[in-house]
Backbone as XML, in Angstrom:
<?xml version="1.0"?>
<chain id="A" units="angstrom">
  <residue number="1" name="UNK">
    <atom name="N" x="60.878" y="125.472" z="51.659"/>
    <atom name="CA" x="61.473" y="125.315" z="52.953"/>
    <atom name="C" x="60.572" y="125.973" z="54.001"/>
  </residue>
  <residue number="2" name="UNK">
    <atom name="N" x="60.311" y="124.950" z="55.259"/>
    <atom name="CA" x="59.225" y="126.216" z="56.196"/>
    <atom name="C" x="60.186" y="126.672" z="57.109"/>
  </residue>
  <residue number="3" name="UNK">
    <atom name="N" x="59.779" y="128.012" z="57.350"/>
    <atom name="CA" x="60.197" y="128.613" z="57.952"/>
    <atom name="C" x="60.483" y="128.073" z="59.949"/>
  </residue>
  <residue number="4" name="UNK">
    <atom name="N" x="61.969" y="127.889" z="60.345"/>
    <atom name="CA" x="61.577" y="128.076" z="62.182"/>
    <atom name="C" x="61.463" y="128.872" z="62.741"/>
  </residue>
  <residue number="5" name="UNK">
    <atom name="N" x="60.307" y="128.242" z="63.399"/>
    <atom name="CA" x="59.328" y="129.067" z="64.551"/>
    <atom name="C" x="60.230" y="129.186" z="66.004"/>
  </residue>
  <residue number="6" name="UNK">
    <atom name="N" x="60.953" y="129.920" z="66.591"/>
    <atom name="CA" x="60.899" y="130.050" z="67.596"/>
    <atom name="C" x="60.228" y="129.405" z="69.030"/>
  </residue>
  <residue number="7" name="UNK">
    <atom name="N" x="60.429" y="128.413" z="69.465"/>
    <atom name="CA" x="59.756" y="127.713" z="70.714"/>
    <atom name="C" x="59.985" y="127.522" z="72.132"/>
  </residue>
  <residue number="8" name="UNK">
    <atom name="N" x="59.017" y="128.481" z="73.048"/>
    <atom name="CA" x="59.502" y="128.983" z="74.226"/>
    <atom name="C" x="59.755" y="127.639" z="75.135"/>
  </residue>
  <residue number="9" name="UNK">
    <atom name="N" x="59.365" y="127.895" z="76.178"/>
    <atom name="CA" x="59.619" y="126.271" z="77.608"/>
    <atom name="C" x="58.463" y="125.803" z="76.927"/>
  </residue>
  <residue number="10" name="UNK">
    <atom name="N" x="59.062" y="124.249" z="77.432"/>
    <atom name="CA" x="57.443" y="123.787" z="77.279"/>
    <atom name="C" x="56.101" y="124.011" z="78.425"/>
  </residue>
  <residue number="11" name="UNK">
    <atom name="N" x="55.042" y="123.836" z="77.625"/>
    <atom name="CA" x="53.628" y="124.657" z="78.948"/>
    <atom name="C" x="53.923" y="123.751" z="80.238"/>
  </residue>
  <residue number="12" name="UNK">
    <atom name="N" x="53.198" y="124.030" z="81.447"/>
    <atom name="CA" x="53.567" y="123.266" z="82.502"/>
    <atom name="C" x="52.246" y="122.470" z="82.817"/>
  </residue>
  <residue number="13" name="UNK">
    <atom name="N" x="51.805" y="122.595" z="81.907"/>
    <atom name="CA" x="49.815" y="121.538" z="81.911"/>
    <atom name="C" x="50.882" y="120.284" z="81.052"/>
  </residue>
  <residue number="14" name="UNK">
    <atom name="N" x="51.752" y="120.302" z="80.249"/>
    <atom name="CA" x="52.261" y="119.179" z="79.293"/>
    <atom name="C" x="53.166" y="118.212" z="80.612"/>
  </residue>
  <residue number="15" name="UNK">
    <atom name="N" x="53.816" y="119.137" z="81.487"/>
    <atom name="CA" x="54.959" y="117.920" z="82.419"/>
    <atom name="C" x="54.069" y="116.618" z="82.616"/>
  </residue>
  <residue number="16" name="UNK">
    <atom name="N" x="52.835" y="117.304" z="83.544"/>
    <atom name="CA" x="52.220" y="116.268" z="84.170"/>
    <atom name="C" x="51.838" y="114.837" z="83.363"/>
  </residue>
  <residue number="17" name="UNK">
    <atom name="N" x="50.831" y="115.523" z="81.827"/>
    <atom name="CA" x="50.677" y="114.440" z="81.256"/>
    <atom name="C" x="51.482" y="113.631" z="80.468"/>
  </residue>
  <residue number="18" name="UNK">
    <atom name="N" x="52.691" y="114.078" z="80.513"/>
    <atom name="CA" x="54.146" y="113.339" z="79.662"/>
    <atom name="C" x="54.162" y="112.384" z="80.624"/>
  </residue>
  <residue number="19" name="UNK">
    <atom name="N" x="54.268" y="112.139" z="82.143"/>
    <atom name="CA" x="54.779" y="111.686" z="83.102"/>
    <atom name="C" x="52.949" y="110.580" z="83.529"/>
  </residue>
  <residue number="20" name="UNK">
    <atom name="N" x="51.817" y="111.293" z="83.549"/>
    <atom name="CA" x="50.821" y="110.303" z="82.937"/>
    <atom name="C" x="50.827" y="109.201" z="82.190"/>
  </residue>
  <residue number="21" name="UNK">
    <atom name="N" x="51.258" y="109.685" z="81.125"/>
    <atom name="CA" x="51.429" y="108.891" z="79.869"/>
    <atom name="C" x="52.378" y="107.544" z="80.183"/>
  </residue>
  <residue number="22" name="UNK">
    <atom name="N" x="53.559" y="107.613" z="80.608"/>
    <atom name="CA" x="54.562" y="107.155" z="81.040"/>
    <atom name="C" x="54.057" y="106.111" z="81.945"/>
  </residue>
  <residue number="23" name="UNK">
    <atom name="N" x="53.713" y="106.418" z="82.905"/>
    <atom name="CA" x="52.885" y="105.625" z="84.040"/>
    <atom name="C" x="52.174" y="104.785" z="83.278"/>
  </residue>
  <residue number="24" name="UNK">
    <atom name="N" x="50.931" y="105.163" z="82.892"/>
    <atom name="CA" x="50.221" y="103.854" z="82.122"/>
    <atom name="C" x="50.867" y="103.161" z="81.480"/>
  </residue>
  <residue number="25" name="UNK">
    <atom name="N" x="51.845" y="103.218" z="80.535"/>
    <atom name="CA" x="52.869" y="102.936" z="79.331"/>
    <atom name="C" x="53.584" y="101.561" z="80.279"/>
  </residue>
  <residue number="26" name="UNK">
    <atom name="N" x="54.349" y="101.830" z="81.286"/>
    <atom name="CA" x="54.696" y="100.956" z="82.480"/>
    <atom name="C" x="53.890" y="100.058" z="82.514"/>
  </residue>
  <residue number="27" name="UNK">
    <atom name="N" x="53.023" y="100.399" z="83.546"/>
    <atom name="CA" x="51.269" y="99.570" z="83.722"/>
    <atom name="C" x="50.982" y="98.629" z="82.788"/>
  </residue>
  <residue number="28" name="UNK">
    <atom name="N" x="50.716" y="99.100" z="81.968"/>
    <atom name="CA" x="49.959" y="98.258" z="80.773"/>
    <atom name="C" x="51.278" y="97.544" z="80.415"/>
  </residue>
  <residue number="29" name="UNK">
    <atom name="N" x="53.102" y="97.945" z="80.276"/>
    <atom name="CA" x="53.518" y="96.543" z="79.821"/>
    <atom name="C" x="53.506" y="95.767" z="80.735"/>
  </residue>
  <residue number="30" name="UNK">
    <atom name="N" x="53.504" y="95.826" z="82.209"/>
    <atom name="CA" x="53.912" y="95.402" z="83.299"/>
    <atom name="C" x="52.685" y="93.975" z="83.341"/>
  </residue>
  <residue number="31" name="UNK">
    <atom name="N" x="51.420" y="94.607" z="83.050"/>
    <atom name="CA" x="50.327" y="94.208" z="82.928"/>
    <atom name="C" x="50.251" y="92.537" z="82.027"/>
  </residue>
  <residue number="32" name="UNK">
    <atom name="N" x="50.814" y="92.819" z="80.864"/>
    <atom name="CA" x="51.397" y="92.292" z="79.777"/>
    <atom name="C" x="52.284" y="91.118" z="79.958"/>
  </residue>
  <residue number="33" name="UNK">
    <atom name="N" x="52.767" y="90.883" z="80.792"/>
    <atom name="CA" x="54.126" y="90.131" z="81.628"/>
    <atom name="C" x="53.535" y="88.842" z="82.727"/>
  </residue>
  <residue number="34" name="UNK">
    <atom name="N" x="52.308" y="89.128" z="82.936"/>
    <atom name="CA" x="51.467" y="88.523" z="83.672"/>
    <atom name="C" x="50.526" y="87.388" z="83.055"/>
  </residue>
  <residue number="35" name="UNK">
    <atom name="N" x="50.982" y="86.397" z="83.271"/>
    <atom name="CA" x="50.140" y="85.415" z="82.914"/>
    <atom name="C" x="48.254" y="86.076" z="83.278"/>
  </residue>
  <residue number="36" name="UNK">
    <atom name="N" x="47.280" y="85.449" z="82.162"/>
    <atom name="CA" x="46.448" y="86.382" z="82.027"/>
    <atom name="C" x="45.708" y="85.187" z="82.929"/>
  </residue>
  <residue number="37" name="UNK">
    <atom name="N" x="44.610" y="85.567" z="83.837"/>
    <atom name="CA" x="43.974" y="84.597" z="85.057"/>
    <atom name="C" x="44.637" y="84.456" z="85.984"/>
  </residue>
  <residue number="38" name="UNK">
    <atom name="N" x="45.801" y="84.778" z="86.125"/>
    <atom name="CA" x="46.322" y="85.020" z="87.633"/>
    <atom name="C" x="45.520" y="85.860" z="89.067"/>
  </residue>
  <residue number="39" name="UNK">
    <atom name="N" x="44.627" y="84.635" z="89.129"/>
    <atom name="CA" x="44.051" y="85.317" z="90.506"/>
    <atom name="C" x="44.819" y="85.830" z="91.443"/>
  </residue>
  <residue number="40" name="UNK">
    <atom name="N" x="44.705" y="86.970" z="92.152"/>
    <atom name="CA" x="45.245" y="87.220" z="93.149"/>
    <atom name="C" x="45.330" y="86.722" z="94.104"/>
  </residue>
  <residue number="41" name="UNK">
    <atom name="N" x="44.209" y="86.106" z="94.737"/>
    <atom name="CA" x="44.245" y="85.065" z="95.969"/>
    <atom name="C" x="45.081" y="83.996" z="95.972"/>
  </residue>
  <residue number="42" name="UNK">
    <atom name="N" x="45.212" y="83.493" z="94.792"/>
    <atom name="CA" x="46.636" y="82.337" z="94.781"/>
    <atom name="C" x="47.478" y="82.797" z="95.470"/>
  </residue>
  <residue number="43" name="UNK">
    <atom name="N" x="47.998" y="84.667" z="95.702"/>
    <atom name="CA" x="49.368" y="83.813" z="96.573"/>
    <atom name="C" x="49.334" y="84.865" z="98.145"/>
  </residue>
  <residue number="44" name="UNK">
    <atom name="N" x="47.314" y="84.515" z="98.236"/>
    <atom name="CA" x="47.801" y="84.804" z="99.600"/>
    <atom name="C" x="48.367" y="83.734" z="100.356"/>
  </residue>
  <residue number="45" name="UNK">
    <atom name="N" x="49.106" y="83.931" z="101.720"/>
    <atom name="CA" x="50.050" y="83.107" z="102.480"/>
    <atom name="C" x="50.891" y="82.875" z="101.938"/>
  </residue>
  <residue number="46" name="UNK">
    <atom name="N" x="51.690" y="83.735" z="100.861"/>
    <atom name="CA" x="53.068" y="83.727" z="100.409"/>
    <atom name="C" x="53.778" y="84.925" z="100.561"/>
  </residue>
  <residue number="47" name="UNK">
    <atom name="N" x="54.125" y="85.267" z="100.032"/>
    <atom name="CA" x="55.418" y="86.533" z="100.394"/>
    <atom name="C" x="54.232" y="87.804" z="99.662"/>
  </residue>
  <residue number="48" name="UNK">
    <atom name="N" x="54.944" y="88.968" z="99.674"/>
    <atom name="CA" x="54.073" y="90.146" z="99.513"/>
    <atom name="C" x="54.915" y="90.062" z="97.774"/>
  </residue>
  <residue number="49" name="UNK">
    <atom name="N" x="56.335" y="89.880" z="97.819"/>
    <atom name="CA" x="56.986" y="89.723" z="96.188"/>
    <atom name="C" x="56.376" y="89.178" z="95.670"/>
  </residue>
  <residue number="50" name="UNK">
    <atom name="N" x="55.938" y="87.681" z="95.665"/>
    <atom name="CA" x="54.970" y="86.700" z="94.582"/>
    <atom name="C" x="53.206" y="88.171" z="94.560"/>
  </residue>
  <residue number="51" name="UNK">
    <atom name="N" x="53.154" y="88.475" z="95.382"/>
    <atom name="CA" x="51.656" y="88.877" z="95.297"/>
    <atom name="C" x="51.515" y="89.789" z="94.039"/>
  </residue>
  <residue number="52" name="UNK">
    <atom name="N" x="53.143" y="90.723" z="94.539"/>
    <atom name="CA" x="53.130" y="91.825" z="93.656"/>
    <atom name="C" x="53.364" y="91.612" z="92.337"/>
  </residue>
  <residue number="53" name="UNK">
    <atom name="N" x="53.842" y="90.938" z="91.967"/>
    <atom name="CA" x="54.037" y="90.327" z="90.523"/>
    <atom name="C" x="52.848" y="90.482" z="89.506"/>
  </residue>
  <residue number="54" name="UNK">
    <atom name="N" x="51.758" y="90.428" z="90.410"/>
    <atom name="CA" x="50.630" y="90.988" z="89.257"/>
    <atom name="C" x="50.319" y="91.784" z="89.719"/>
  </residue>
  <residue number="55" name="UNK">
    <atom name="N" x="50.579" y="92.920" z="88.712"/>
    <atom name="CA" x="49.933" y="94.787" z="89.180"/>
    <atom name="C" x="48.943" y="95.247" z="89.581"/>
  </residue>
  <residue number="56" name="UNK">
    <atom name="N" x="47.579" y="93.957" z="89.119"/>
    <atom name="CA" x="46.927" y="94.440" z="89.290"/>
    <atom name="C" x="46.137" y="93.647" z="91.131"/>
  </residue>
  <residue number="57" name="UNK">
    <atom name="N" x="47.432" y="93.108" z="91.718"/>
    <atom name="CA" x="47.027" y="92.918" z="93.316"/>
    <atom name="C" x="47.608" y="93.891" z="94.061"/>
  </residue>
  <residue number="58" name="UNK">
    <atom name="N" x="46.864" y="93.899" z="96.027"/>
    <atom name="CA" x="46.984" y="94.565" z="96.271"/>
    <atom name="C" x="47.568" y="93.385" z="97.688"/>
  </residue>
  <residue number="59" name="UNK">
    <atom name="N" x="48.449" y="93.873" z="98.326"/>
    <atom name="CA" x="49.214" y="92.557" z="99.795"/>
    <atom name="C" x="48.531" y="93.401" z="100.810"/>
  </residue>
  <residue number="60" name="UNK">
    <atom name="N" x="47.999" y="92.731" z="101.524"/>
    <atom name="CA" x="47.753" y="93.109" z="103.047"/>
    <atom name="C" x="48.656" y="92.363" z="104.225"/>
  </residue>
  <residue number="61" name="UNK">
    <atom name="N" x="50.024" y="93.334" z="104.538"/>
    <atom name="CA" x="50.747" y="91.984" z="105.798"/>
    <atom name="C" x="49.669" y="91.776" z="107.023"/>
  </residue>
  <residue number="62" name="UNK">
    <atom name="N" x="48.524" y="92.295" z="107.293"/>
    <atom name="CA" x="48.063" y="92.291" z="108.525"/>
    <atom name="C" x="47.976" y="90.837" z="108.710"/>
  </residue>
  <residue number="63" name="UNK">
    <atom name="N" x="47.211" y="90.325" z="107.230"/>
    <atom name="CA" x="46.389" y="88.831" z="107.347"/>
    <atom name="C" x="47.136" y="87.906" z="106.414"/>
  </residue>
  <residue number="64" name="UNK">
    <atom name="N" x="48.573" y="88.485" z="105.177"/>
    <atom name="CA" x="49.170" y="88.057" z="104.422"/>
    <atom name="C" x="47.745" y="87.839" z="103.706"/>
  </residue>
  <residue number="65" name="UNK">
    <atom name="N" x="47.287" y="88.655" z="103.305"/>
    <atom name="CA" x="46.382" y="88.159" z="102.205"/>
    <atom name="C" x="46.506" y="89.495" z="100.550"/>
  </residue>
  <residue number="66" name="UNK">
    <atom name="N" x="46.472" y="88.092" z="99.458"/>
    <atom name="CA" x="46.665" y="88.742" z="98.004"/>
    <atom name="C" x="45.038" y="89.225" z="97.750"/>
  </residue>
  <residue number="67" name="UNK">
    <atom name="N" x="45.085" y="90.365" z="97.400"/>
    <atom name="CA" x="43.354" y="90.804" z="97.257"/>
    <atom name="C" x="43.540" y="91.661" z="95.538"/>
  </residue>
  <residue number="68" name="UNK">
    <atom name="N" x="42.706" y="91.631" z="95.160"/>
    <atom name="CA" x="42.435" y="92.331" z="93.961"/>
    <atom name="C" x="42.540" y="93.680" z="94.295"/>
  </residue>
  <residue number="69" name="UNK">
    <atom name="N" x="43.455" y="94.521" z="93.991"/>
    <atom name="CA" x="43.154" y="96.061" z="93.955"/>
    <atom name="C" x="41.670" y="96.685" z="93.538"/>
  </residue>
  <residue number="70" name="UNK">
    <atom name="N" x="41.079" y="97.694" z="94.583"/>
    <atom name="CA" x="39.913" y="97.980" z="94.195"/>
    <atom name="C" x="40.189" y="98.883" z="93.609"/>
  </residue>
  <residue number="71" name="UNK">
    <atom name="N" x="39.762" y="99.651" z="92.349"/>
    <atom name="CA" x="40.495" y="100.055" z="91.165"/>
    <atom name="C" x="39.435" y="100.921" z="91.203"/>
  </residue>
  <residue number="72" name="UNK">
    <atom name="N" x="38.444" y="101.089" z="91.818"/>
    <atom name="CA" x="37.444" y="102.001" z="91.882"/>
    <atom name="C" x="37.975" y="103.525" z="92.582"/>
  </residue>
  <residue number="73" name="UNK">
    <atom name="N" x="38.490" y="102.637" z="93.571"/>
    <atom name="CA" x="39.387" y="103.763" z="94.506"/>
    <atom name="C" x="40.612" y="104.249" z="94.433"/>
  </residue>
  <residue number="74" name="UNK">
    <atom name="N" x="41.244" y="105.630" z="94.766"/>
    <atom name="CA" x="42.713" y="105.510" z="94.756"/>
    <atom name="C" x="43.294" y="105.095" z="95.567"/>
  </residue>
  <residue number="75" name="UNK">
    <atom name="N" x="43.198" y="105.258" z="97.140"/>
    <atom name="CA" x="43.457" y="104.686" z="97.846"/>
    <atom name="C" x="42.627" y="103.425" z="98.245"/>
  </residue>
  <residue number="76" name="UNK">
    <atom name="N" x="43.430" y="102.148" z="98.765"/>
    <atom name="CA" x="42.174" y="100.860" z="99.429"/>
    <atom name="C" x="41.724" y="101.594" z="100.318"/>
  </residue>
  <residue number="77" name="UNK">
    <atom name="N" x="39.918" y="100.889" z="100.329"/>
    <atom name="CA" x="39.578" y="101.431" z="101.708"/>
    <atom name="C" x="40.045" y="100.083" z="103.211"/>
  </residue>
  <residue number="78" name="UNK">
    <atom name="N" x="39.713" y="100.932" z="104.113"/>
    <atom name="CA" x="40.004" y="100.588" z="105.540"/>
    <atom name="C" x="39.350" y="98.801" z="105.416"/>
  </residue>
  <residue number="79" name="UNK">
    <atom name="N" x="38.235" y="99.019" z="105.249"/>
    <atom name="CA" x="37.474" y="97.410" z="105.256"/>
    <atom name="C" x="38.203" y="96.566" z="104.429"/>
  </residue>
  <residue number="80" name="UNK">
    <atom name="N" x="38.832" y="96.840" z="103.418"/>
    <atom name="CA" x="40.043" y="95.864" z="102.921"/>
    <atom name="C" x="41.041" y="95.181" z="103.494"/>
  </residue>
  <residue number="81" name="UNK">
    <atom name="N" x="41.955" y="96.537" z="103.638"/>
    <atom name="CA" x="42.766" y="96.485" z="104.727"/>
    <atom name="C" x="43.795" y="97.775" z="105.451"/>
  </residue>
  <residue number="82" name="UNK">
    <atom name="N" x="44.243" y="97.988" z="106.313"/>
    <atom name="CA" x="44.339" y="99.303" z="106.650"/>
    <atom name="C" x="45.545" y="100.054" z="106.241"/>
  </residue>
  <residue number="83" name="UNK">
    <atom name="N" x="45.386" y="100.663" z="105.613"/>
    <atom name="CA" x="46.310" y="101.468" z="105.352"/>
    <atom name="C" x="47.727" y="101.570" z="105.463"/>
  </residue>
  <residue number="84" name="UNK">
    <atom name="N" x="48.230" y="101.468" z="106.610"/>
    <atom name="CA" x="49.259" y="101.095" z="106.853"/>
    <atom name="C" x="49.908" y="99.596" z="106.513"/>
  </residue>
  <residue number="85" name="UNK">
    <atom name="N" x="49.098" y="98.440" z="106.221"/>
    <atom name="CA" x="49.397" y="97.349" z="106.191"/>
    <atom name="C" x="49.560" y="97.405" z="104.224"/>
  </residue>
  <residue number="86" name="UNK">
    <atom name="N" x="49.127" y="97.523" z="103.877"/>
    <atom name="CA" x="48.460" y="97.676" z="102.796"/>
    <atom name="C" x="49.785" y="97.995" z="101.811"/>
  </residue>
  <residue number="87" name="UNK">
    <atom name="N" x="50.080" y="97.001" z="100.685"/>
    <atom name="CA" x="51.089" y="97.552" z="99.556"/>
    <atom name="C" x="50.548" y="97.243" z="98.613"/>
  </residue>
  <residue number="88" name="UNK">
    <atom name="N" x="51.191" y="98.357" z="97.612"/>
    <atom name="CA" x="50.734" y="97.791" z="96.100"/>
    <atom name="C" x="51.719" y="98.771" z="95.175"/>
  </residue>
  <residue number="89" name="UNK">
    <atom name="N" x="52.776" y="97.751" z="94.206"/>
    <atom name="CA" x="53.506" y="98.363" z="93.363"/>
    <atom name="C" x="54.553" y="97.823" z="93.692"/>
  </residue>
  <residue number="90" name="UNK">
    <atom name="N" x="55.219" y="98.187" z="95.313"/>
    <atom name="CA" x="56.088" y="97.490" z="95.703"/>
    <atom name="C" x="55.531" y="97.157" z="97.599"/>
  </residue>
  <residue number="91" name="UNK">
    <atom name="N" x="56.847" y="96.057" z="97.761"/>
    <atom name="CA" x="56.377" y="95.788" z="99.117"/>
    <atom name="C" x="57.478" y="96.820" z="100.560"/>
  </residue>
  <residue number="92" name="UNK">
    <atom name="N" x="58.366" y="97.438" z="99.867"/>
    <atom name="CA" x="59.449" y="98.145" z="101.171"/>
    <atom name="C" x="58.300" y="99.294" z="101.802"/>
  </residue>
  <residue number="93" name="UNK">
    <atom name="N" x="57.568" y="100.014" z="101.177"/>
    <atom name="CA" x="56.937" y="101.153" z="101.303"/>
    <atom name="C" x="56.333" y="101.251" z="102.465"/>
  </residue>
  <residue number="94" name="UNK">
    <atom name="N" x="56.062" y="102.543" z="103.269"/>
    <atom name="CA" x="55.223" y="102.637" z="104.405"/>
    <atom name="C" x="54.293" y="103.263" z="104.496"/>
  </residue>
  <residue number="95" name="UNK">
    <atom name="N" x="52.785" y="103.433" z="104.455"/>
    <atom name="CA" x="51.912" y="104.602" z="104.294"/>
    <atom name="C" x="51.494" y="105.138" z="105.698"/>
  </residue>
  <residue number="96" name="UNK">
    <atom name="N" x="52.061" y="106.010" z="106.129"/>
    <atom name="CA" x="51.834" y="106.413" z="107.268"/>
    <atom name="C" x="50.539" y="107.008" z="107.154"/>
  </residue>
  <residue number="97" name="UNK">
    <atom name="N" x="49.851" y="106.920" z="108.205"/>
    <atom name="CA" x="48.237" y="107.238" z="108.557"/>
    <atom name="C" x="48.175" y="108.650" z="109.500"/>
  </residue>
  <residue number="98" name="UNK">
    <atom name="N" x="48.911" y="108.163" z="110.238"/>
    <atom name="CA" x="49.011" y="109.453" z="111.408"/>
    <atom name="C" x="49.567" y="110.938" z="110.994"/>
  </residue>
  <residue number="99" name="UNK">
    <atom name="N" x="49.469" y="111.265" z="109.890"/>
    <atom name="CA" x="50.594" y="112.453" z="109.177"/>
    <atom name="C" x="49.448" y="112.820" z="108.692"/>
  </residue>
  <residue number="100" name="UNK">
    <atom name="N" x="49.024" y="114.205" z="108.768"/>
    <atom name="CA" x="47.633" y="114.766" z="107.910"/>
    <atom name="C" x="47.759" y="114.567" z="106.557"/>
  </residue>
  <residue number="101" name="UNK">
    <atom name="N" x="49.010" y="114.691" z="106.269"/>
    <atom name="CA" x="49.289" y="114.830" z="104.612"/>
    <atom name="C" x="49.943" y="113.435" z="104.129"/>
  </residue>
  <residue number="102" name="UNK">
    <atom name="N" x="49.528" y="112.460" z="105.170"/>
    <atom name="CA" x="50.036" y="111.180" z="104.711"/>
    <atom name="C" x="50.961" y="111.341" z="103.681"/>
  </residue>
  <residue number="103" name="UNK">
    <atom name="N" x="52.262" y="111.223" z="104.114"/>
    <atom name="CA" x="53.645" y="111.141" z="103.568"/>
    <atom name="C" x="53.629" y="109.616" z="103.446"/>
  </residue>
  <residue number="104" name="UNK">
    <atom name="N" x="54.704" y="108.686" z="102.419"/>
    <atom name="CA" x="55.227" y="108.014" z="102.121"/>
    <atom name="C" x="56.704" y="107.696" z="102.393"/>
  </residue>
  <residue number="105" name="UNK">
    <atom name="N" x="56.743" y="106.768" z="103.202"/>
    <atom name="CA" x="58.477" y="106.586" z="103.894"/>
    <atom name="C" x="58.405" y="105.159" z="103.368"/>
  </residue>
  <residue number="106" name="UNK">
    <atom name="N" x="59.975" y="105.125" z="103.106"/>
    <atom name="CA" x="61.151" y="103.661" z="102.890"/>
    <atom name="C" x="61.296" y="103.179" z="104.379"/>
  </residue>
  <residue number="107" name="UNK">
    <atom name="N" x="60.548" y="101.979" z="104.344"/>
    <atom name="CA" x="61.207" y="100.994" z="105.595"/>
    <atom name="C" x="61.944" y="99.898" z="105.111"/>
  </residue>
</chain>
């Protein structure tokens, strides 16, 4: 029989990557769900919902255009499209620019 060990909180280096883990786990089925060749540009001039449907696009309302997420970056850059216009994941979201610490608001 082995003996129990006593086991304090868990470390706080583990929250983050449980919640990492999780994220990709999402991603990749979400990913999965997507007809595979679904260009993104197909649904620019449609709704920002059809765009988002594949995870891996990014909606610009400025120009209604479906663009490939640049995956290089975390944030899109500006020459894409600006920031504020700019969704990806979902379409309600607002990325405010003008906030040093760029907060995230529900519109």
């Amino acid at each position: 029989m082995v003996p129990r060990v006593a086991r304090g909180p868990t470390p706080y280096w583990m929250l983050p990557l449980g919640g990492a883990a999780l994220l990709l786990l999402l991603i990749s089925v979400a990913a999965a769900q997507e007809p595979s060749g679904a260009a993104c540009s197909q649904n620019t001039n449609r709704t920002c919902e059809e765009c988002l449907k594949n995870v891996s696009c990014l909606w610009c309302n400025t120009n209604k255009a479906c663009l490939d997420y640049p995956v290089k970056n975390v944030l899109p850059p500006a020459s894409l499209c600006k920031l504020s216009s700019a969704r990806w994941g979902v379409c309600w979201g607002l990325f405010k620019e003008e906030n040093p610490y760029a907060r995230f608001e529900n519109n």
